[in-house]
N, C-alpha and C positions, 0 to 999 in steps of 0.2 A: 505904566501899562494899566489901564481904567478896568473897571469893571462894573458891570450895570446891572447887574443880577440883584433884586432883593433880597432882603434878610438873609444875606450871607453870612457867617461868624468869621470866614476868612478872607480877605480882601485883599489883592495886589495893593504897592504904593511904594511913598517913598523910605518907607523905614525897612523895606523889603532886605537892604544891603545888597542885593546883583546888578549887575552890573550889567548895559543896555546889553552888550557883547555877548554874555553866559545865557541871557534870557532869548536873544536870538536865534544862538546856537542851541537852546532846548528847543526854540520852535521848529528848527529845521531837522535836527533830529524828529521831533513828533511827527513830523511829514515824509520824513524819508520810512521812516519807519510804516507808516501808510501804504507809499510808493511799492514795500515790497508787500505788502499784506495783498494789496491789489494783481501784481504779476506773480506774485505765488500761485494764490487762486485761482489765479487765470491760464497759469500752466496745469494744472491739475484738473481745471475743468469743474472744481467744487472746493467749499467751504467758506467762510463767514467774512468776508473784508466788512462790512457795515460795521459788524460787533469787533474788529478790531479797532475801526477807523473812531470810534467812540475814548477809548482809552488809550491814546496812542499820546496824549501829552502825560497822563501819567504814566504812561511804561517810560519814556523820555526822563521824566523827570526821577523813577525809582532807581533805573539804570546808569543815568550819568550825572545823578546829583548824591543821591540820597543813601543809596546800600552799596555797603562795604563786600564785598565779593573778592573773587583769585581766581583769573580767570585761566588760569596753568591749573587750578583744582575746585572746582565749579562747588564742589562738597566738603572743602574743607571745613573740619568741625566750627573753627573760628566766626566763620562767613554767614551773614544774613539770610537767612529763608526768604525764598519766594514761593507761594503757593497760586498757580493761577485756576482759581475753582470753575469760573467761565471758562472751560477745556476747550469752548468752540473757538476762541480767540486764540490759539495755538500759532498761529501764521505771526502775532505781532509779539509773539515771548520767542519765537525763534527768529524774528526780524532783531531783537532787543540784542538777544545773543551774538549774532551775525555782525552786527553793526559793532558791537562793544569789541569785535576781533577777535571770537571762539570760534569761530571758524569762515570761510569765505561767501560772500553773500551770493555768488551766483549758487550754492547748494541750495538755498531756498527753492527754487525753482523744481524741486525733485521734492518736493512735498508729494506726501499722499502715495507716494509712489511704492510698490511691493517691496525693493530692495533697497529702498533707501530709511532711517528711522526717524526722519520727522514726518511721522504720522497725523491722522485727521486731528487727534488728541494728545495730547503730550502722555507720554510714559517713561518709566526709568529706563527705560533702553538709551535714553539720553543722560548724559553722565550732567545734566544741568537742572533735571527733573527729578526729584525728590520721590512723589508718589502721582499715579497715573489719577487724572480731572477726567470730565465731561460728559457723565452720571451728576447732574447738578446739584448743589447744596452740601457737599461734601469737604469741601477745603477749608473749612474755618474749622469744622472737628480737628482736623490735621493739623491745622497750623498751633491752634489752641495746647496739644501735645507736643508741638514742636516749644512755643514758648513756655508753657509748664518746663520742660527739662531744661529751657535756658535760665528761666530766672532761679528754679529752687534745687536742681540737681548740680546743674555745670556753673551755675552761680555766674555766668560768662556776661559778654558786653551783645552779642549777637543779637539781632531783632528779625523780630517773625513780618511777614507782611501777606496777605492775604487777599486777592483781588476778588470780587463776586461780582458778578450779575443780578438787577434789578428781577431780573423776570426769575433767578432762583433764591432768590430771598422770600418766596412763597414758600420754601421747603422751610417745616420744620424742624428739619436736622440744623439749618442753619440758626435756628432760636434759641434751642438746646444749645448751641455751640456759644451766642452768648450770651447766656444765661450762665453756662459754665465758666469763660472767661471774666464774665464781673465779678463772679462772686470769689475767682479763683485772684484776683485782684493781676490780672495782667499784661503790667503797664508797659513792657517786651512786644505787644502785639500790635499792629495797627491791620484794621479791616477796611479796606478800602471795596466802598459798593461804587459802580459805574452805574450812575442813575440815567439811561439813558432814552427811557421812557417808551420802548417800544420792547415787546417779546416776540414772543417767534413768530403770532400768528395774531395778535390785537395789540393795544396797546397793554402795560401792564396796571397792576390793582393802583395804584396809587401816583400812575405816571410822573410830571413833574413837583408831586405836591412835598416838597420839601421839610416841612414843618412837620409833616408826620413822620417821615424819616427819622428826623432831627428826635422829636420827643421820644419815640419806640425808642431806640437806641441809649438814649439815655438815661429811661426807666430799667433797663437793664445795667448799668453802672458805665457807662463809657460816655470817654470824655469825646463827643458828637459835633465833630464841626463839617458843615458847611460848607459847597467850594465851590467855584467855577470850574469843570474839569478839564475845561482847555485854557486853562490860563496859568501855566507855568510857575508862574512867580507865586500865585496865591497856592498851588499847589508846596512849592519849595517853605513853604511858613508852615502850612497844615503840617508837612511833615516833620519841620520843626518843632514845631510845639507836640506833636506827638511824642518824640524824644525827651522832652522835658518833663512831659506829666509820669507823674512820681507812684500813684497810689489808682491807676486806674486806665484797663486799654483802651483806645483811641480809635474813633471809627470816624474816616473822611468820609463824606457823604457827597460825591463828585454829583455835579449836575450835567451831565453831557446830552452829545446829540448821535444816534447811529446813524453810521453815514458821514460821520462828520467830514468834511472840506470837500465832498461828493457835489460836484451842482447839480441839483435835480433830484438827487438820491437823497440827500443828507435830510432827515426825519422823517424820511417816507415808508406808509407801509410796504408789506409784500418783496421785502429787499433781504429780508433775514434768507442765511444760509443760501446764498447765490455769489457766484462770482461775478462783476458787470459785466462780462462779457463786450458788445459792442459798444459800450459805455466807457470802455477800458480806455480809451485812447484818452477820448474826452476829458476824463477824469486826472489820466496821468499829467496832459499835460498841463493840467491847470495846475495841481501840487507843486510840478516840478516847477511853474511860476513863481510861486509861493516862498522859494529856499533861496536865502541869501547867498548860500555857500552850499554851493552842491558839491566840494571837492569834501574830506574826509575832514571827520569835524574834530573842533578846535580841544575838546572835552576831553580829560584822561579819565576814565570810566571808573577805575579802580582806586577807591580810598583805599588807604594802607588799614589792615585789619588790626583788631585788640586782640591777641595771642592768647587770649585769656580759657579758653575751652579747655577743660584738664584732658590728657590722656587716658583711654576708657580702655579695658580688656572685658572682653563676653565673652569669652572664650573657655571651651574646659570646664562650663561649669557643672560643681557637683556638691550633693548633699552634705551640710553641715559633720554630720553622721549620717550612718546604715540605717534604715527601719529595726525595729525593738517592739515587734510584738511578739504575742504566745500564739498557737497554733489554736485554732478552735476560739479565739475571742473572738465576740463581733464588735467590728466598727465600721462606721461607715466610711465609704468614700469619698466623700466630701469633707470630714473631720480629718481624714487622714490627709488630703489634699490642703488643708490648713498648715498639717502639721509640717511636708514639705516645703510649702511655702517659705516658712520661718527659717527653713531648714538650708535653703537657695538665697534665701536673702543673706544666711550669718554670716554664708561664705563666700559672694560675692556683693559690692555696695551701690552695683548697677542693676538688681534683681528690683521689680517694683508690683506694687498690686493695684488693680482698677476696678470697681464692682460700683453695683448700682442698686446703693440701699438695699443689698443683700447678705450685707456680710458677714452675719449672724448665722445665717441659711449655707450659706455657700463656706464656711468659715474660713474665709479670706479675711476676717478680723485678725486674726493668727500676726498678721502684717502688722496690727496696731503693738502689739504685746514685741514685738522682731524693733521695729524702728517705725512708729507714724508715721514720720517723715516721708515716708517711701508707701503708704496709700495713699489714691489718690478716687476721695470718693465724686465719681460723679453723675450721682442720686436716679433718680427713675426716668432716663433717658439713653435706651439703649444703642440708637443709633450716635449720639454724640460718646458715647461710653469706650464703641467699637474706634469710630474715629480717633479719637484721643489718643487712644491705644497704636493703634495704628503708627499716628503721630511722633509719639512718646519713642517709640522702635526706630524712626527714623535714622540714619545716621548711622547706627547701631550704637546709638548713645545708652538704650537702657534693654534688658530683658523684660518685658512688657507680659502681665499674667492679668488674662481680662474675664471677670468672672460675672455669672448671674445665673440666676434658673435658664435650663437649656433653653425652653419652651420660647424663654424674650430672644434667646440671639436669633429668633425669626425676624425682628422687627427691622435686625442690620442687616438680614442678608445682602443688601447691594452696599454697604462698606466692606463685608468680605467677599462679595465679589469684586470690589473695583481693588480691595486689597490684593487680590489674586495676582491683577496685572499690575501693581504694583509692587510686585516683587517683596512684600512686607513680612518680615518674623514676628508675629503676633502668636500668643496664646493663647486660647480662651476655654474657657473651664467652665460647663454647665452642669449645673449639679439638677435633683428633683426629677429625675428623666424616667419616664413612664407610669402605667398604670401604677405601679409599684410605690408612687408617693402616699398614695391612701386618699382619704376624706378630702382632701382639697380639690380634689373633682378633675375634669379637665382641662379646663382654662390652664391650669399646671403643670399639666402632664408635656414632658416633653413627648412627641412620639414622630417625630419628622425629623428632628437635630439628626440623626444619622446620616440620614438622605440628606439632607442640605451640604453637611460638612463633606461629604463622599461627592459632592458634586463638583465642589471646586476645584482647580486642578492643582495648585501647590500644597492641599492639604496632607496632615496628618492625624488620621484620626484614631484615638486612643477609647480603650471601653476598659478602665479595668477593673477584677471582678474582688479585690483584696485590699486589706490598705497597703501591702508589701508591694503590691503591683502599681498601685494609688501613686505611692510616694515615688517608686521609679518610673514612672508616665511622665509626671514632672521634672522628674533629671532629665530625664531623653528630650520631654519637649523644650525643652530650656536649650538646649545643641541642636535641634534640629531647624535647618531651615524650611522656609516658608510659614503659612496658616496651619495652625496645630489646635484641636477640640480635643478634649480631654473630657470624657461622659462621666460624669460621679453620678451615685446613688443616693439616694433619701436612709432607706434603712440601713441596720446595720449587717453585714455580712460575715462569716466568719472566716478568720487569716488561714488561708492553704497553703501559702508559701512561705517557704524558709526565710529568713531576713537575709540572706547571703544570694537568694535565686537571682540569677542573672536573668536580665529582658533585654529584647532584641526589637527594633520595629521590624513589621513585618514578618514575625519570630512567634507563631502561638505555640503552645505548651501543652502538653499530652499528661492531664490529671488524674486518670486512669487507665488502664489498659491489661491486658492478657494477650498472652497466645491464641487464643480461643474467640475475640471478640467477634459478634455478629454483627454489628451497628456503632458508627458514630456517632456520638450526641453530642451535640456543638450548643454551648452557651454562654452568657458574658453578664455580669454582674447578678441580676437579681435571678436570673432563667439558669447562671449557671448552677447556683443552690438548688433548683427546679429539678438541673437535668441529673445533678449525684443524688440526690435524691430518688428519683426516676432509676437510677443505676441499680442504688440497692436493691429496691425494687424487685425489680428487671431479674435481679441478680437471686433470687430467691425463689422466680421461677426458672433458674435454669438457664436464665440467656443474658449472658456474659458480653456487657457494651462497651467501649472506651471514649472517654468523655476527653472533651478538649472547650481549653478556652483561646480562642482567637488574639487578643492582646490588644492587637491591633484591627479595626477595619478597613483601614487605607493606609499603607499596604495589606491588603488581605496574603497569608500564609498559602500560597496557590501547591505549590509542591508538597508542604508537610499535609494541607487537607487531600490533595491525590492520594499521595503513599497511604497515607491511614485510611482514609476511605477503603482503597484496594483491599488493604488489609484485614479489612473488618467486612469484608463480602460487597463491596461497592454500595453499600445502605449510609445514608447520614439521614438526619434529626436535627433541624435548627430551631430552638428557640429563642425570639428576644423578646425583649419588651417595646416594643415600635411596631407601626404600623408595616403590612408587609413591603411596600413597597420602598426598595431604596436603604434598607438596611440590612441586616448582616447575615440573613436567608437569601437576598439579590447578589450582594458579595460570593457567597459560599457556591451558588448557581451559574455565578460568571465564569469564574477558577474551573468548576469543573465543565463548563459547558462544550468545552469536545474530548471530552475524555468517553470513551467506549464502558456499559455496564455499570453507571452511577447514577443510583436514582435520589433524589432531595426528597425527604419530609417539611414541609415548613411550616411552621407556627410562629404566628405574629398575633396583631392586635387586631383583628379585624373590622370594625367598627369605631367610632366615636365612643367613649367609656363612660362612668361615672363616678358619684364618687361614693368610698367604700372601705373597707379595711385594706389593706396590702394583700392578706392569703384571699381573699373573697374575689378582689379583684381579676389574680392571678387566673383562679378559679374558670371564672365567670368567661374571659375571654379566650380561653383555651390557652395557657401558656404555664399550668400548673405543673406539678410533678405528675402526677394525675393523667393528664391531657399528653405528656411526653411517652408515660408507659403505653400509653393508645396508640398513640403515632408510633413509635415504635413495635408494636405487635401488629401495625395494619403495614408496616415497612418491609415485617418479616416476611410476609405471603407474596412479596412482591417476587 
């Protein structure tokens, strides 16, 4: 089988070892596999046959040549990753599946459909989908975590495979992603880009100029071949020598055409995200020309797997030791979030840390001093950082704790949101969060991270105001499923609780109180100092408040803030450190908002800030002790 493509690196021929037979039967598969991308789409009335019809001999070739898979456990530890980051190409990974006999290929046909789960884009609702695509630029993060925990945690035989799109190789989450894998040396991954020269709406930056593919790719450490991507055989060698290379991942660099075996369609604009519609016939019946062997092909899909994944337990995990502080010391949050760290790591060997050139700040170094082995630094790139993380969790291979200043996990919010539907137990931990960092101004300042993480719907979001609290945030978020943010502080605060106190999510804690109280004053790390403050205060002239700290803000304490409220005359007092919108004054507002006779005071950050001392700050933006005894005395006349 010839190939006329220049400066190829991989080339059909006759040292290939297949046999005319196997190389037929890839092609016919490649085509069948078309066949249904086309009446998939075509029952549904929408989605992508072009961008399938592009990669349709390597899905052929990944699926009945190449990866080792169990198709009785699509997720078996053991079993080859597939990541399809082109999520629009969903019709031809469910065509892949279908066809290898995971399930009946007339289901295809109930694509898109409300009740059925293969969706426009793959997600794990599908037990063959790892984590949900098609938010672009995203699957090599993933994959890159995926093979991280193959080569240096599970030490296994498994290989990662990652499919992209030409037109999302502009994201640079995908740069980051390999820039992370060269340097992370690995030779577990192969990235296969489907260069197929055309994006959704022009052609793309670099259409078929292959040599700049080729060199980019390389300049980041990968071993960068070259390929015809419809040509089978040169495909089954790339993937071969991908295997072989020792000290460095592998990036095929397909050259295809969207549209491919389309007459009329195949390279044409204005085709993306359409199904042919009256073109259907046309099209089918020329493919089905095409197939030697249209009865059920001759290929056993399933190499026998390398047993080799250890068995993993995450489960039940818990603190090396209790917290061991004195009452009245300060420490911060973030120190004290270190110290858990080590603490989750001693005592389970699946516990891992990911930070991003912060971990001096964030003291997620704590990881280095516990086990190096088990950081996993990857440098000032927060969206590949999130990914990885992400990745890393897959499986439930690792307890993944992913840390940076709160302020950067803005940069990923859409890998924690595509995390959300992907069903992912990630951790992440931003420390430096609000005005309360001081002189480093606002570029720093977290003051949105609340709002964000309360956004997503599998989150859990942690505020806690003590390192006792600090250190069991991370027990809990360690067993809790879904996305978990864990807010630390900059300064240091002083320990209110016992080392013994039990936390609950969704569980806030009544830190002071009387019979007598007039007002609620609700605060959480640096605002909670504010509002005891504020208390005594308060409390010297005569007006007697009980203070609570939340714990949590997602699950917000809905019933303990009613009853106390009630209790204390239906008055509350929130202060936080955030902007008002979206954090834990919105929370406190939600809970009570049909409740009869409860009125909210809130103080947040209202403005853009600067930079400043810590108390100056506090000060300056109303959120001081100061500013609490005011609001409180204008709460009283109410």
């Amino acid at each position: 089988m010839g190939c006329t493509l220049s400066g190829l690196v991989v080339k059909s021929g006759a040292n290939s070892n297949m046999s005319e037979v196997k190389v037929q039967d890839l092609e016919d598969i490649a085509n069948k596999l078309r066949l249904w991308s086309i009446r998939s789409t075509d029952a549904a009335q929408s989605g992508h046959p072009t961008s399938c019809a592009s990669m349709a001999e390597i899905m052929s070739v990944l699926f009945f040549h190449t990866m080792r898979y169990k198709l009785s456990a699509p997720r078996d530890p053991s079993s080859d990753r597939f990541i399809l980051s082109k999520g629009h190409a969903a019709p031809i990974l469910y065509a892949a599946w279908a066809e290898a006999g995971l399930f009946p290929g007339d289901e295809l046909l109930n694509l898109r459909k409300i009740d059925n789960d293969l969706e426009g884009h793959p997600t794990p609702r599908l037990n063959f989908v790892d984590v949900a695509t098609g938010s672009l630029g995203q699957g090599l993060s993933v994959a890159c975590g995926m093979a991280y925990v193959g080569k240096y945690y599970d030490k296994a035989s498994y290989r990662t495979y990652c499919l992209i799109g030409d037109g999302e190789s502009a994201e640079g989450s995908i740069w980051e992603a390999l820039s992370f894998a060269g340097i992370k040396k690995l030779n577990n991954l192969v990235a296969i880009f489907d260069i197929n020269r055309l994006g959704q709406s022009e052609p793309t930056a670099f259409q078929h100029d292959m040599d700049v593919y080729r060199t980019r790719l390389a300049s980041f450490g990968f071993n960068a071949l070259v390929v015809d991507g419809h040509d089978v055989e040169a495909l089954c060698k790339a993937f071969h020598e991908a295997a072989q290379t020792k000290d460095k991942p592998t990036a095929i660099l397909a050259k295809t055409y969207k549209g491919r075996g389309f007459p009329t369609i195949e390279d044409e604009d204005n085709w993306h995200g359409k199904p042919l519609g009256n073109k259907a016939a046309e099209v089918i019946a020329h493919l089905e020309a095409q197939i030697k062997n249209p009865g059920p092909n001759n290929l056993v899909p399933q190499k026998p797997l390398h047993e080799d994944a250890p068995a993993v337990d995450i489960s039940d995990i818990q603190l090396a030791s209790p917290p061991n502080y004195k009452k009245g010391d300060k420490v911060a949050t973030r120190q004290a979030y270190g110290t858990a760290l080590a603490k989750l790591a001693q005592n389970n060997p699946r516990v891992v840390a990911l930070d991003g050139d912060t971990k001096n700040s964030t003291f997620s170094n704590a990881m280095l001093k516990q086990d190096a082995k088990r950081y996993i630094e990857c440098f000032i790139a927060e969206q590949n950082l999130v990914g990885v993380g992400i990745g890393a969790a897959c499986r439930d291979r690792t307890v993944a704790f992913v840390s940076t200043f709160a302020a950067f996990f803005t940069r990923a919010f859409d890998q924690l949101r595509m995390g959300a539907i992907s069903q992912t137990n990630v951790n992440c931990v931003g420390s430096h969060a609000g005005v309360s960092i001081g002189e480093d101004g606002p570029s720093q300042m977290a003051l949105e991270d609340l709002a964000m993480f309360r956004s997503i719907p599998t989150a859990t979001v942690f505020y806690p105001s003590d390192a006792v609290a600090a250190e069991r945030a991370c027990e809990l978020a360690a067993n809790t499923s879904g996305i978990c943010f864990i807010r630390t502080s900059r300064p240091g605060t002083a320990v209110i609780y016992d080392n013994d106190h039990k936390f609950e999510v969704g569980k806030a804690n009544v830190i002071r109180s009387s019979d007598s109280d007039q007002a609620l004053l609700i605060g959480a790390g640096i605002t909670l100092r504010e509002v005891m403050t504020a208390a005594d205060q308060l409390g010297t002239e005569g007006i007697n408040v009980r203070v609570m700290d939340p714990f949590t803000i997602k699950p917000i304490d809905k019933e303990g803030i009613i009853s106390n409220a009630k209790e204390c005359g239906g008055r509350i007092v929130v202060a936080e450190d955030h902007y008002p919108e979206g954090g834990i004054g919105e929370a406190v507002m939600a809970a009570v908002a049909l409740e009869r006779d409860i009125v909210v005071k809130h103080l947040a950050v209202p403005r853009v800030p600067r930079s400043g001392k810590c108390d100056e700050l506090l000060d300056m933006f109303g959120i001081s002790a100061s500013a609490v005894v005011s609001a409180t005395q204008e709460i009283m006349q109410i």
